[in-house]
N, C-alpha and C positions, 0 to 999 in steps of 0.2 A: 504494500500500500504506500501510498503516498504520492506526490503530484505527477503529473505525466505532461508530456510534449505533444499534439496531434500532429503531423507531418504530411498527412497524404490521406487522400479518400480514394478508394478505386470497387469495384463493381464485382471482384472475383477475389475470394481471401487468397489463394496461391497467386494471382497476383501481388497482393498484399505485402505479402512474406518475402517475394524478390524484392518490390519495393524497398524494404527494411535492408534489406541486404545490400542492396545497392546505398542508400541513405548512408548505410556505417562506413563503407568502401569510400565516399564524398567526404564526408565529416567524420573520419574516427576520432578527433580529439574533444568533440563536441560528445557525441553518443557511445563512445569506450565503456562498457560499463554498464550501460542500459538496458532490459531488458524490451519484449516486444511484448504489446499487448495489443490483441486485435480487438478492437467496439466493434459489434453489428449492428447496424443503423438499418431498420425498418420501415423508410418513408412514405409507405402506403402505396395503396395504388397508382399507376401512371409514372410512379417514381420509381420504387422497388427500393432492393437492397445494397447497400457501398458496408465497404469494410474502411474503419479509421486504422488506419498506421499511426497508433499512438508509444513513446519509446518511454521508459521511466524503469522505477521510482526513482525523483531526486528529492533532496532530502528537505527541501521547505521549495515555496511556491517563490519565492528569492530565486532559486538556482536555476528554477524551471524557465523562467522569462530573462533569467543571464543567458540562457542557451538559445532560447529563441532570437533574443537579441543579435548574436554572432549569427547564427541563421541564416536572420534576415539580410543580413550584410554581406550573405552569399548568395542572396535570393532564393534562398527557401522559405517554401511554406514552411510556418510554424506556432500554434498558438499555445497556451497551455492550457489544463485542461485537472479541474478535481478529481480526485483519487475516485 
């Protein structure tokens, strides 16, 4: 538990999971350490289902928008996101 990164939405969790893999392979000094956590997002009809590429736990919601921060200065997406 604890605060998490969202980095990516995509439509297929094995997409997902390369997603992440590729992510760490871009940024290891940002995400080293991080584990994966897939959200299923359900957005009903007409929209369907995205899987979030969220990366965590870090250790307060400080560290989490430190990382987003660098992130975004790579131009990644990146928001943070309650445990």
């Amino acid at each position: 538990s604890g605060p998490r990164v969202h980095l990516a939405s995509l439509r297929l969790a094995d997409d997902a999971v390369a997603t992440w893999r590729a992510l760490q392979g871009r940024h290891p000094d940002v995400l080293a350490g991080l584990g994966l956590a897939l959200a299923r997002l359900d957005l009903g009809e007409g929209v369907g289902v995205f899987y979030q590429v969220q990366a965590g736990p870090f250790a307060d919601a400080a560290a989490a928008r430190a990382a987003c921060d660098v992130l975004h200065g790579r131009g990644q997406f990146c928001q943070p996101v309650a445990p």
